[in-house]
PLY file of the C-alpha trace (Angstrom):
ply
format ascii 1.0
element vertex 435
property float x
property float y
property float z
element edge 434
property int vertex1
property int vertex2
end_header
0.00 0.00 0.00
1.20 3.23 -1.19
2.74 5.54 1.77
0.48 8.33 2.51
2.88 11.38 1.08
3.01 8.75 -2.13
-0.82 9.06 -2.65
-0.75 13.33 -1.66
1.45 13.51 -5.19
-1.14 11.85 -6.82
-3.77 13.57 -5.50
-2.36 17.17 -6.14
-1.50 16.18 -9.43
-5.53 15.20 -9.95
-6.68 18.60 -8.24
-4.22 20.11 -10.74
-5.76 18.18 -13.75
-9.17 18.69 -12.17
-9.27 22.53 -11.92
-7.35 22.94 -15.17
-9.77 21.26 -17.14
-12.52 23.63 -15.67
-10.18 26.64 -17.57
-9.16 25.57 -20.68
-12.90 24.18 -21.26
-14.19 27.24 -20.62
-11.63 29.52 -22.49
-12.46 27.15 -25.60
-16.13 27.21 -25.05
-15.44 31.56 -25.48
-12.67 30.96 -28.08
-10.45 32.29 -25.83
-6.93 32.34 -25.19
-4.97 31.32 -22.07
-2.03 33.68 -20.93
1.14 32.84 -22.33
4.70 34.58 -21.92
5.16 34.44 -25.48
5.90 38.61 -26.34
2.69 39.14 -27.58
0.47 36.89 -25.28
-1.88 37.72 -22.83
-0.96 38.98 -19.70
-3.77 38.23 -17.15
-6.24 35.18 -17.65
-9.24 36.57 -19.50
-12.01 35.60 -17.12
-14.55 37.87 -15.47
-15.81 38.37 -11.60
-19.03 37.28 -12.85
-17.65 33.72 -14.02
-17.02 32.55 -10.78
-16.62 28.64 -11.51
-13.33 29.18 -13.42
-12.31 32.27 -11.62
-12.63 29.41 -8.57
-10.72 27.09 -10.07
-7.88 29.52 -10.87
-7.61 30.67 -7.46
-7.68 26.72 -6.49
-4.86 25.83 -8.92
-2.43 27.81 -7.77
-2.22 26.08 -4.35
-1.73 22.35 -5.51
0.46 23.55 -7.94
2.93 25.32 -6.03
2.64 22.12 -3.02
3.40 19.88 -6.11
6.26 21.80 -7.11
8.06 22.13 -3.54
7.50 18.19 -2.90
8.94 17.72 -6.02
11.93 19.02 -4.96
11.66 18.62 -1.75
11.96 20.44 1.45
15.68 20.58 1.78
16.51 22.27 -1.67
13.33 24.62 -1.19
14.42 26.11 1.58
18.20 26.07 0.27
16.74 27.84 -2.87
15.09 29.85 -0.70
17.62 31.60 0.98
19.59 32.29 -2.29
16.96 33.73 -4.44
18.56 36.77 -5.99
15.59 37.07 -8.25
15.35 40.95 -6.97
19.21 41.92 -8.32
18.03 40.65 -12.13
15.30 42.73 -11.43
16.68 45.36 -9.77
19.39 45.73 -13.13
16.57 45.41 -15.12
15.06 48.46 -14.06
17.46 50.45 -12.89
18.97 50.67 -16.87
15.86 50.36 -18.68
16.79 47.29 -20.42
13.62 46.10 -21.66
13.84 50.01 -24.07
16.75 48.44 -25.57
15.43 45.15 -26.41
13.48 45.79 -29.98
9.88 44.41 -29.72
9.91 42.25 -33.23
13.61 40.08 -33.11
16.24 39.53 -30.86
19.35 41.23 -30.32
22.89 40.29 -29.81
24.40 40.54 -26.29
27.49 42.36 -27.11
24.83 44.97 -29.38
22.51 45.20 -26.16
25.22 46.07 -23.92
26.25 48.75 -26.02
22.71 49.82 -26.19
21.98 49.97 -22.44
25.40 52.00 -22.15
24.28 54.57 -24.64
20.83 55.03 -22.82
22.74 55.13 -19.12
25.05 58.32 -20.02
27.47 55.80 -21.59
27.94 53.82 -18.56
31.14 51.07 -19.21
29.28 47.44 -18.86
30.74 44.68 -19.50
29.12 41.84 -21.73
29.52 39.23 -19.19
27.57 41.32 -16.40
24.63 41.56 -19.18
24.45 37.87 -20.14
24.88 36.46 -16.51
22.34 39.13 -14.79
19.23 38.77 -18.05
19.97 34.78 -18.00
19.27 34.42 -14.14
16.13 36.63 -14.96
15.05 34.11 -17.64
14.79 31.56 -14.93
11.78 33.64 -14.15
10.57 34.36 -17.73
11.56 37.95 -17.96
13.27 37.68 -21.51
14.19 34.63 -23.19
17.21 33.41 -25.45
15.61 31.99 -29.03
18.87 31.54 -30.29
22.18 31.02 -28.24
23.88 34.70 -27.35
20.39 36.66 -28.72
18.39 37.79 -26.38
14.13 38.67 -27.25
11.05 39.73 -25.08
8.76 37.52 -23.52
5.55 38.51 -22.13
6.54 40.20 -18.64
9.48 42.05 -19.83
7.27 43.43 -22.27
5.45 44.66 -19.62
8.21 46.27 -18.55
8.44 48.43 -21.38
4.71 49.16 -21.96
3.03 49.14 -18.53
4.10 52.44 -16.32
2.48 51.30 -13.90
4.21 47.63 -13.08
7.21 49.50 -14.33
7.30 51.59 -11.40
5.72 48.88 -8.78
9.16 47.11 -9.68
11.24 50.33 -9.51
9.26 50.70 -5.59
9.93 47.22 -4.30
13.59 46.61 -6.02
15.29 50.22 -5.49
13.16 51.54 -2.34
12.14 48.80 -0.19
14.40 45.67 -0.71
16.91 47.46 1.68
14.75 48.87 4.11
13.25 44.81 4.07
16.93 43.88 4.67
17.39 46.25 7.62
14.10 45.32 9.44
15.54 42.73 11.80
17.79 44.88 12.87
15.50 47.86 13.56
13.41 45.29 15.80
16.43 44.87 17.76
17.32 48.66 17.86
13.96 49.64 18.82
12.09 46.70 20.74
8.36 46.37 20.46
8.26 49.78 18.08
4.69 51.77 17.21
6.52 54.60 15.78
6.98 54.91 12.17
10.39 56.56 12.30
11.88 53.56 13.92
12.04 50.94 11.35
14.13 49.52 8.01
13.70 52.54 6.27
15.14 54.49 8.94
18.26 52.18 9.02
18.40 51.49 5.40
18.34 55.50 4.38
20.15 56.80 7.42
17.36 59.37 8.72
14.33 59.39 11.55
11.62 60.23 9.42
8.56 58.78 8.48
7.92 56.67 5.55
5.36 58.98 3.89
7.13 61.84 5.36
9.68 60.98 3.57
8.64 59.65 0.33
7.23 63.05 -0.22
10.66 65.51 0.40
11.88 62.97 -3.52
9.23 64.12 -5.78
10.72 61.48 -8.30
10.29 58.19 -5.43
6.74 59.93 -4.75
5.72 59.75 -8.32
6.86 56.41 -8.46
5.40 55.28 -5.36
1.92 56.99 -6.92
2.36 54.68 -10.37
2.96 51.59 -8.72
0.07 51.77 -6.13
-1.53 51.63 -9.38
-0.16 48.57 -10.66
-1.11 46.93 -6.94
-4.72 47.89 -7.27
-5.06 46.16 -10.71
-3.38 42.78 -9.36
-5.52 39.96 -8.28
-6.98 40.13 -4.74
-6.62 44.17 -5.17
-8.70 45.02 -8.40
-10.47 48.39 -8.36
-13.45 46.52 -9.82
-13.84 44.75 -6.27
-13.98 48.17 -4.56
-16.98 49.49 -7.39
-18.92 46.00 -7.32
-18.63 44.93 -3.56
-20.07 47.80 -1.48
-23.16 49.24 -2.27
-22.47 52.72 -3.42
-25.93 52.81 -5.40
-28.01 52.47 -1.86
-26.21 56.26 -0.78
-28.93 59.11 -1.61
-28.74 60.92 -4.32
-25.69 63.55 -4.81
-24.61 62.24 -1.43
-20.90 63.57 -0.81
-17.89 61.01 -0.32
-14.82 61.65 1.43
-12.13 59.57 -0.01
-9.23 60.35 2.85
-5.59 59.79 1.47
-7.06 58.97 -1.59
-3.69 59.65 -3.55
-4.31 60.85 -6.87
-8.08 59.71 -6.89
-8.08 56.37 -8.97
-10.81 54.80 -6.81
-13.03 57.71 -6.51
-12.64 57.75 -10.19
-13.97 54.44 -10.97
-16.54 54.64 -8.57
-17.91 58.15 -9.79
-18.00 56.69 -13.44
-20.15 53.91 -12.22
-22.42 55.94 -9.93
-22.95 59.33 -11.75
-25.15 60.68 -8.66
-22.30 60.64 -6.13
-19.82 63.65 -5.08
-16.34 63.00 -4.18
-13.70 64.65 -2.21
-10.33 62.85 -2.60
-8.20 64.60 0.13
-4.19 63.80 0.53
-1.61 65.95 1.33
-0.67 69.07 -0.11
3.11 67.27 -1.11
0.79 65.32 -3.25
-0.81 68.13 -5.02
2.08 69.91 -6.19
2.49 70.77 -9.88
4.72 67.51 -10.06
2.97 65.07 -8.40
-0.50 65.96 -8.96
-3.35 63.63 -10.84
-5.79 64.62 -13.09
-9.48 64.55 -12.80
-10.86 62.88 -16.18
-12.46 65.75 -18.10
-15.96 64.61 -17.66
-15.98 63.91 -13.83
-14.25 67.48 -12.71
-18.37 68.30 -12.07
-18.38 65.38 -9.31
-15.04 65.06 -8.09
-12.62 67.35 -6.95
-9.13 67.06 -5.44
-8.52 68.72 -2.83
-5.85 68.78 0.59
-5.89 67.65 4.27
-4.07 65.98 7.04
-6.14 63.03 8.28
-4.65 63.30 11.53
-6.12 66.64 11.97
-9.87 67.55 12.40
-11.81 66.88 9.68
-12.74 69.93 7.03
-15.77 67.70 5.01
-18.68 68.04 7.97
-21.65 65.33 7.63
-20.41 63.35 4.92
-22.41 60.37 3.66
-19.40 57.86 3.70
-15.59 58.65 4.82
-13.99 56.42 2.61
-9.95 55.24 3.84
-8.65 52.51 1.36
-5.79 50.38 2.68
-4.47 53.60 5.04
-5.31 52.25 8.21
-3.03 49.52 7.29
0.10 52.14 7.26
-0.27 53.15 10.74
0.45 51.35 14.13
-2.73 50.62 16.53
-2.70 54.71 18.32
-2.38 56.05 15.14
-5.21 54.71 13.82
-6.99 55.88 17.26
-5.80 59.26 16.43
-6.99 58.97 13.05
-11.22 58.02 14.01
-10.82 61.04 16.17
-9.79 63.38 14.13
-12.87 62.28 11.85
-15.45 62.44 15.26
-16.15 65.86 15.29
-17.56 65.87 11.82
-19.65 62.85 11.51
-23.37 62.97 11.99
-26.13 60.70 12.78
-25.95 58.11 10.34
-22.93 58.92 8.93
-20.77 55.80 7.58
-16.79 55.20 8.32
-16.44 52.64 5.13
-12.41 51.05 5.16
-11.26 49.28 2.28
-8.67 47.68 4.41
-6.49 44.27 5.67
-8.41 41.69 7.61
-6.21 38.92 7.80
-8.01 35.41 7.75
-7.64 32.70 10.21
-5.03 30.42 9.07
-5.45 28.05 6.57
-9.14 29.59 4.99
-7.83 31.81 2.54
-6.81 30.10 -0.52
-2.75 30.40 -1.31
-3.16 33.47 -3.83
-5.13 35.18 -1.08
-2.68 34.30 1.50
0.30 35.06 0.27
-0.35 38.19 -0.88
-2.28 39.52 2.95
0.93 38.22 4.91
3.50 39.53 2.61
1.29 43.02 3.11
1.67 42.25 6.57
5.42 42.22 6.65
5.81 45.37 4.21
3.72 47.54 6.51
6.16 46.35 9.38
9.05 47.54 7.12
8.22 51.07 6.21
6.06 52.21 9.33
5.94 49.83 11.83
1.75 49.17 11.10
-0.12 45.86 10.15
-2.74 44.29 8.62
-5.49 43.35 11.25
-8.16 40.55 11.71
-11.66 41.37 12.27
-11.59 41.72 16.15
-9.05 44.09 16.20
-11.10 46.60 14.13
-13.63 46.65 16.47
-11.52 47.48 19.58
-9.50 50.06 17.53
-12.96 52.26 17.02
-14.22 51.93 20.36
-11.23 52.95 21.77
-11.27 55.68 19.33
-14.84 56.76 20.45
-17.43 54.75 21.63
-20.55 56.35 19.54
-18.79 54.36 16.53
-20.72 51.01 15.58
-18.64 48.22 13.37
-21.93 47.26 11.63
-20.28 44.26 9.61
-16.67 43.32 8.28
-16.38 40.88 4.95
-13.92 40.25 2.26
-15.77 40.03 -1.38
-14.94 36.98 -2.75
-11.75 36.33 -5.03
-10.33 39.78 -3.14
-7.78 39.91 -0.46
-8.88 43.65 0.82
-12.24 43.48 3.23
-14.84 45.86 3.98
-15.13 46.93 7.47
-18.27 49.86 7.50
-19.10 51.25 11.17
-21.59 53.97 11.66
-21.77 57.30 13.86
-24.26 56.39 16.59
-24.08 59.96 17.70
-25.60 63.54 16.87
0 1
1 2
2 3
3 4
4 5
5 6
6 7
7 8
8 9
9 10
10 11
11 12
12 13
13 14
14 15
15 16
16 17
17 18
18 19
19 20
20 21
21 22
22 23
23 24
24 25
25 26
26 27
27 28
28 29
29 30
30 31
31 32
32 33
33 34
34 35
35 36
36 37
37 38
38 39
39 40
40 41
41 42
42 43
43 44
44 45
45 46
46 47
47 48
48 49
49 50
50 51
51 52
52 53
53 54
54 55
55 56
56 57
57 58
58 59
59 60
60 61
61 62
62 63
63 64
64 65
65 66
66 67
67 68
68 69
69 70
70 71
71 72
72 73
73 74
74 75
75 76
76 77
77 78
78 79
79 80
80 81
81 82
82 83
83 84
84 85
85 86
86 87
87 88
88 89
89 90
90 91
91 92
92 93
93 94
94 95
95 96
96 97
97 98
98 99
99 100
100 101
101 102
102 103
103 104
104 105
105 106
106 107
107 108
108 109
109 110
110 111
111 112
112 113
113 114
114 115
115 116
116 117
117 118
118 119
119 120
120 121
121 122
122 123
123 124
124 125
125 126
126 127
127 128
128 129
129 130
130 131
131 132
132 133
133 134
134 135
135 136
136 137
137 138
138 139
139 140
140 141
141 142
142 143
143 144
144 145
145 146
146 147
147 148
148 149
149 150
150 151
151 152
152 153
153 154
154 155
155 156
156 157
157 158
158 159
159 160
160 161
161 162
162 163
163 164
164 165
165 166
166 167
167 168
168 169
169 170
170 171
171 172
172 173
173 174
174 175
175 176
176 177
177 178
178 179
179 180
180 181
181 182
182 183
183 184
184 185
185 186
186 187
187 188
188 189
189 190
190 191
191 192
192 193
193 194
194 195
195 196
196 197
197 198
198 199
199 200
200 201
201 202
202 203
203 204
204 205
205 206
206 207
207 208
208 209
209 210
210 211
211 212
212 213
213 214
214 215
215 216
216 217
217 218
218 219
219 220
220 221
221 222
222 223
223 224
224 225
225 226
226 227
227 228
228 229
229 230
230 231
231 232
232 233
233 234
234 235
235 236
236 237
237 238
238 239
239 240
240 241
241 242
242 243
243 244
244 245
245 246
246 247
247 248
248 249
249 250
250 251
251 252
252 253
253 254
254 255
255 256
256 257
257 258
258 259
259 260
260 261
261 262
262 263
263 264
264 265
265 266
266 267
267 268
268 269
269 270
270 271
271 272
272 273
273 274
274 275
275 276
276 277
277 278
278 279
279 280
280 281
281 282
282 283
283 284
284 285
285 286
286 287
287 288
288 289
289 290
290 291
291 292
292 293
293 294
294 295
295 296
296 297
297 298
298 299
299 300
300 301
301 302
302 303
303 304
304 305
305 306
306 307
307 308
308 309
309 310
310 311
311 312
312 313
313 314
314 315
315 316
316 317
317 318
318 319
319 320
320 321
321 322
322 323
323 324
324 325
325 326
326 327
327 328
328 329
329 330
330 331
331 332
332 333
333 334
334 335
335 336
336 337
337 338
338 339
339 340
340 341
341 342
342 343
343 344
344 345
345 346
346 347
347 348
348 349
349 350
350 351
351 352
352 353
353 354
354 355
355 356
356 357
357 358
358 359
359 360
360 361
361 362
362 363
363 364
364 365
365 366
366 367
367 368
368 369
369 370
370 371
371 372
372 373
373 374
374 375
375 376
376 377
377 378
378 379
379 380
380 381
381 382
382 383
383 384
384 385
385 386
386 387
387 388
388 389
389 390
390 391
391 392
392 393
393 394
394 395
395 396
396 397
397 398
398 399
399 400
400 401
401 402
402 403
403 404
404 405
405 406
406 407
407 408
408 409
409 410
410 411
411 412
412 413
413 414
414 415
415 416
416 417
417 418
418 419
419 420
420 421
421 422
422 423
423 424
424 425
425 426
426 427
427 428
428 429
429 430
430 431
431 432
432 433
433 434
């Protein structure tokens, strides 16, 4: 009789089979196609919220497939791998020289002609050959680029991306060149400064050699702050994080009619965007800081919602300026900011809500371990550890939500907290109980 780990191969390898089956029959039942890293392939899986048997499945395959993988090779040269994944320095050279710009879109290029390339585009910067082959050949490992013919290198999918999508392109420049040292340094800031709240007192602060806040900070470089701005925009298009989750899941159409929403720290306005061109009877305010309304860092309201939506400044930690509001809207913010931050944050906003008035957070809620499927998982405790990194915050489960706005003021109700399906940010909507 076959060993029980014996039979767990087989029976990932069926749930693999199983759930794949359930996409590629329905991508051929649409005459679709299934993503490919090919140059010109599709980059996401084309399958809507509102399909929700093979969105399902995707979500499931991902799990078996990955457990299949790591038994495969087994726990010993996982972890080894593990611990010597330079995946970020490819990356890191990658961006930092703009390499997929000098990689033509329609046939592959030489090595020694790419070098030469990159070094004209980086102020004639001396590279060697060797440095280009070794660095774009450990990135091929992860499919960014590909060699078609020995010593030619061509695009595949994602480091087409690369050159096309500003977005990604900047949510690599943010994780690679600001926050993989400020990762490294954490450790040691949790040693410096034992049991921390304060957001001056963590990796950033060790990596960059100064005591001030993360988005303190990030402001003072308008360049980092506009790249910060792009690649928050990349994160909310990623699965578990899509805008379209945010427009579908709460019910915006059940506000009255030209009721006013207060999107607080709403960067640049993306969300209130999307929601506004959905619900053409709503009002938004998207408030940030004034750093992030200077001439260079600025959005732009799409021509035919400046009417509805206006961008305007404030400090959330001060009192509120937007009295009576339908909703206050915070999407992932609270997650940024320790426990008596947050505190400080619901009372700033108490002396301008009225009866009725909604506190609606687009936030973390971690799940209890083990219910969230891997996708889902992965991505809520790796936000976990990044808010630990740059500001000493988390994400929270539901309980903790609840204490946080009673201890904030107790005429605050948490009427429910739930995570729409297939998303990793939850809801959590409490309601002014006072005057």
């Amino acid at each position: 009789m076959a060993h029980p780990s014996v039979t767990r191969l087989t029976d990932l390898a069926n749930e693999i089979s199983r759930n794949t089956a359930i996409i590629t029959e329905y991508l051929a039942s649409k005459s679709l196609p299934a993503t490919s890293f090919d140059a010109d392939g599709l980059a996401e899986l084309p399958i809507p919220p509102e399909d929700k048997i093979p969105l399902q499945a995707r979500f499931d395959l991902a799990a078996p497939t990955k457990e299949l993988h790591d038994l495969t090779v087994g726990p010993k040269q996982s972890l080894h791998d593990l611990g010597w994944d330079l995946s970020s320095l490819s990356l890191r050279f990658i961006w930092e020289f703009n390499v997929a710009a000098c990689v033509p879109i329609d046939e592959p290029i030489s090595y020694p002609d790419l070098t030469v390339k990159i070094s004209a585009a980086n102020e004639n910067l001396s590279l060697r050959v060797m440095n280009v082959r070794r660095l774009l050949r450990h990135a091929m490992t992860n499919r960014i680029f590909c060699e078609p013919t020995k010593g030619y290198v061509a695009h595949t999918r994602s480091s087409r991306m690369l050159l096309e999508d500003e977005p990604m392109k900047n949510w690599i420049g943010l994780t690679t060149k600001d926050l993989l040292l400020p990762a490294d340094y954490t450790v040691d800031a949790m040693k410096k400064w034992p049991c921390s709240e304060e957001p001056n007192e963590t990796g950033v602060n060790l990596a960059f050699g100064h005591n001030t806040p993360w988005f303190e900070f990030l402001p003072t470089d308008p360049v980092r702050s506009k790249r910060y701005n792009l690649a928050m925009q990349a994160h909310g298009e990623t699965a578990g994080y899509d805008m379209k989750d945010v427009v579908d899941a709460y019910p915006w159409g059940d506000l009255p009619e030209i009721a006013k929403v207060v999107d607080v720290g709403g960067n640049q306005g993306y969300i209130s965007f999307a929601i506004a061109q959905r619900f053409p009877k709503l009002r938004f305010v998207v408030q940030d800081q004034a750093s992030m309304r200077t001439p260079e860092t600025i959005g732009v309201v799409p021509e035919e919602l400046r009417p509805r939506v206006e961008l305007t400044t404030h400090d959330f930690f001060e009192p509120q300026t937007e009295i009576g509001a339908a909703v206050y809207f915070f999407r992932m913010i609270f997650h940024g900011f320790s426990d008596k931050y947050c505190v400080k944050i619901l009372r700033a906003l108490a002396p301008a809500m009225r009866k009725g008035g909604k506190v609606v957070i687009n936030d973390g809620a971690l799940p209890e371990p083990g219910t969230a499927t891997y996708l889902e998982e992965r991505a809520c405790r790796t936000l976990d550890l990044l808010m630990q990194v740059v500001v000493n915050a988390r994400e929270r489960e539901a309980d903790d939500w609840t204490e946080i706005f009673s201890e904030a003021d107790r005429r605050y109700r948490v009427n429910r907290v739930w995570r729409p399906e297939g998303s990793v940010m939850s809801f959590i909507e409490a309601q002014w109980a006072g005057e």
